[in-house]
C-alpha positions as a Markdown table, in Angstrom:
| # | Residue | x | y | z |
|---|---|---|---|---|
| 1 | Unk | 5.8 | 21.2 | 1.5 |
| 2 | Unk | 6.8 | 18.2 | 3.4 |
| 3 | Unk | 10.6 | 19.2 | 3.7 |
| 4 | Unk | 9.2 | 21.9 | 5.8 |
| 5 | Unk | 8.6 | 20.0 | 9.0 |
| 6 | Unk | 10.5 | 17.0 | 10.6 |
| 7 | Unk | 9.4 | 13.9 | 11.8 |
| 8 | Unk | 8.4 | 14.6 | 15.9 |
| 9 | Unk | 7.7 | 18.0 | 15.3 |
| 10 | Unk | 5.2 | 19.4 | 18.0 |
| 11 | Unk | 3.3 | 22.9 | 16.7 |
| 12 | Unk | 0.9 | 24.5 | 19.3 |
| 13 | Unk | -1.9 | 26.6 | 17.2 |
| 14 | Unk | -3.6 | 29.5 | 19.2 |
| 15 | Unk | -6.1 | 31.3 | 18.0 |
| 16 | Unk | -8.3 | 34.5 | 19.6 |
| 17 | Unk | -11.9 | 36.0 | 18.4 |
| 18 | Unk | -12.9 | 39.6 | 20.3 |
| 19 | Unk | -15.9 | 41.3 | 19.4 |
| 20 | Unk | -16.3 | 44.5 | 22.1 |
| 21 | Unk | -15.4 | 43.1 | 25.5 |
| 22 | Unk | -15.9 | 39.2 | 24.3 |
| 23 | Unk | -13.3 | 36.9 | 23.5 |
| 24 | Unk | -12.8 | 33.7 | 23.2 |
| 25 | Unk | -9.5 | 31.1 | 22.7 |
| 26 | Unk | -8.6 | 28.4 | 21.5 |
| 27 | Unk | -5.2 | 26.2 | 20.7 |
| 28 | Unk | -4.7 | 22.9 | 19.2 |
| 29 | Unk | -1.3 | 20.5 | 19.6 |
| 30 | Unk | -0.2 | 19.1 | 16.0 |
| 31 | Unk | 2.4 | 16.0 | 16.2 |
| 32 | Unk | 3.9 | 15.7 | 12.8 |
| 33 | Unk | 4.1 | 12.0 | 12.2 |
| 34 | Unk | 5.6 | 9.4 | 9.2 |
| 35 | Unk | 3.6 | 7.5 | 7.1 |
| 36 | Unk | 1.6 | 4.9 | 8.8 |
| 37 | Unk | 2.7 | 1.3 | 7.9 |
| 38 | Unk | -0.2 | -0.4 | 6.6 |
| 39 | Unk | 0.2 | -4.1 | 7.0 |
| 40 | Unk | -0.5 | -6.4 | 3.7 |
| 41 | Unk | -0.9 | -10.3 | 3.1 |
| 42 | Unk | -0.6 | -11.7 | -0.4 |
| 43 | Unk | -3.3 | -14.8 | -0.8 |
| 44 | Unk | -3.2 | -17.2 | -4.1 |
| 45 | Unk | -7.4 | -17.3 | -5.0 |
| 46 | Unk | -6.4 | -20.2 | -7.6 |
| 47 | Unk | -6.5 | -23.4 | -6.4 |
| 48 | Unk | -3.0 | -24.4 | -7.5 |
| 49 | Unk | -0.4 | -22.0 | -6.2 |
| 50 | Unk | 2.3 | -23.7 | -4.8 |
| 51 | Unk | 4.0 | -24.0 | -8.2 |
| 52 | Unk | 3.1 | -23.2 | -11.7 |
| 53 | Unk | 3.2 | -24.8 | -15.0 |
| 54 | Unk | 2.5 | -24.1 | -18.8 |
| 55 | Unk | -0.9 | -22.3 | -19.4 |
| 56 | Unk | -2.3 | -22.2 | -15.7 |
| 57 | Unk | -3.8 | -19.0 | -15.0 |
| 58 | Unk | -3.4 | -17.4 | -11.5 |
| 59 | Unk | -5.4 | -15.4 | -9.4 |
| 60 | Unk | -3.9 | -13.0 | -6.1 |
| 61 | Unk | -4.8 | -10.2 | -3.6 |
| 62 | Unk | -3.4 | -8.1 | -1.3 |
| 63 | Unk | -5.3 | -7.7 | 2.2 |
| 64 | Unk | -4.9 | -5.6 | 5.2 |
| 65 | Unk | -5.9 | -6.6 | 8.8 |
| 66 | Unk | -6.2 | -2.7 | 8.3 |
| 67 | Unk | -9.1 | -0.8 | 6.7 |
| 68 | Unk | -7.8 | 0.1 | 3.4 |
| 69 | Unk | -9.3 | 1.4 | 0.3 |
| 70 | Unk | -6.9 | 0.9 | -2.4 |
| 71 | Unk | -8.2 | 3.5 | -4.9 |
| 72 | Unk | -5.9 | 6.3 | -2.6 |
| 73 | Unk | -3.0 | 4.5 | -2.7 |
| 74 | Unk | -0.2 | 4.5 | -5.6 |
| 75 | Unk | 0.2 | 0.5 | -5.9 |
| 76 | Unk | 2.7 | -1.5 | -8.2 |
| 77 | Unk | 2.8 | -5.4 | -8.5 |
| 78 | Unk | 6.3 | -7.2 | -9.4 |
| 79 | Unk | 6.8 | -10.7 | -10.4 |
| 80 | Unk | 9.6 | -13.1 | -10.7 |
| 81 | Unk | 10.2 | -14.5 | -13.2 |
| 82 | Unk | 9.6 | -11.5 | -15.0 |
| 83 | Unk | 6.1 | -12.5 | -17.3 |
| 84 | Unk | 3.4 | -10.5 | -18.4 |
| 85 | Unk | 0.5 | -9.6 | -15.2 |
| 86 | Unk | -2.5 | -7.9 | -15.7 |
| 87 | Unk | -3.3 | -5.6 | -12.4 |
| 88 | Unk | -5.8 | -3.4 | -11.0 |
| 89 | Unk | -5.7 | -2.2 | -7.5 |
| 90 | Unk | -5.3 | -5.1 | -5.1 |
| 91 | Unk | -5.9 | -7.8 | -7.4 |
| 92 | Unk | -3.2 | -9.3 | -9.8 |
| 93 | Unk | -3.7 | -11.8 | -12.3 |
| 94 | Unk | -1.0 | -14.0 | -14.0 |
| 95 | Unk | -1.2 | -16.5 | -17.1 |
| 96 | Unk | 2.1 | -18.7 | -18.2 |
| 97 | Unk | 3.4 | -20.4 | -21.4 |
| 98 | Unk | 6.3 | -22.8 | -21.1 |
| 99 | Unk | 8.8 | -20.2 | -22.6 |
| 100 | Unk | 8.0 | -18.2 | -19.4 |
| 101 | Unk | 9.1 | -20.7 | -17.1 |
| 102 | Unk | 12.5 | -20.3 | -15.5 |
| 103 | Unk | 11.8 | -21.1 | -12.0 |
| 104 | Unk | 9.6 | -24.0 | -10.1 |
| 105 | Unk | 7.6 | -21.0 | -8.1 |
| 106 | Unk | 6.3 | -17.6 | -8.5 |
| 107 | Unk | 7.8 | -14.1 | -6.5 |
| 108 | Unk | 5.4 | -11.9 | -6.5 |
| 109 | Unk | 5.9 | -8.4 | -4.5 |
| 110 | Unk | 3.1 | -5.9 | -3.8 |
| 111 | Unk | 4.1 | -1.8 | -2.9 |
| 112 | Unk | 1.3 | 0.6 | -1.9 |
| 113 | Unk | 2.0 | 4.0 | -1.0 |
| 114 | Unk | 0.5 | 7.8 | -0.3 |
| 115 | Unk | 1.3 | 10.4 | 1.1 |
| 116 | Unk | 0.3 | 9.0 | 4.6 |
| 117 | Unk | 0.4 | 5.2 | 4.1 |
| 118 | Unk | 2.9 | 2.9 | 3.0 |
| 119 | Unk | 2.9 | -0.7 | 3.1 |
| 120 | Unk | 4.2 | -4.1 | 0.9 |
| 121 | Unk | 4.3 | -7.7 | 0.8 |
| 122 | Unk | 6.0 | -10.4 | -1.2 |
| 123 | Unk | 4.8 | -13.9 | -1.6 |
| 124 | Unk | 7.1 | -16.9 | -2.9 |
C-alpha cells in the first residue's frame, strides 16, 4: 500500500545467488517519488470560442507538451455554466440552447489522474 512509504524515501535492495563456491551480487537504489505533474493545455477546435451563443456547438482538447496516453488516466471534464458535455478521454464536446446561457463565456476545467500522474487545466 502506498501509506507504507513516504515521499523521499531511499530503499537500497541487495540480493546474493551462490551455487558451490560461486556467487554473485547485486543491489539496486529505489527513490520513492510523488506523482509526476503532467502539464495540459485546453485548445477550442471550433472556430468560434471566444464566446457562445444559442445552438453553437463546441469542440475542445486537452494536450500535453508531455507524452500522454489518456486511456491510463482517470479524467473528468467540468463546465461553467453548468450544461450538458458529452466527453471521452481528452476530447469534450459542448452544444447550447438559450435557456443555458447564464454567462457571456465558457469555464471549462480538465482533471487527469493515476496513480503516478496528475495533471489539470482550465480554460475561460
Amino acid at each position: 500500500p502506498t501509506d507504507y512509504f513516504s515521499n523521499g524515501l531511499i530503499m537500497i535492495f541487495e540480493a546474493t545467488a551462490e551455487k558451490g563456491s560461486i556467487s554473485s551480487d547485486t543491489s539496486s537504489i529505489v527513490e520513492v517519488k510523488g506523482a509526476e505533474i503532467i502539464p495540459l493545455q485546453i485548445t477550442c477546435k471550433s472556430q468560434l470560442c471566444e464566446k457562445y451563443s444559442p445552438n453553437l456547438e463546441f469542440d475542445f482538447n486537452a494536450t500535453s507538451s508531455k507524452v500522454v496516453d489518456f486511456k491510463l488516466l482517470q479524467v473528468s471534464w467540468t463546465i461553467e455554466p453548468t450544461i450538458k458535455i458529452s466527453s471521452f478521454l481528452n476530447e469534450l464536446k459542448v452544444k447550447t440552447t438559450s435557456s443555458e446561457i447564464t454567462l457571456p463565456y465558457l469555464i471549462i476545467e480538465i482533471n487527469a489522474i493515476n496513480s503516478t500522474n496528475i495533471g489539470s487545466a482550465k480554460y475561460r
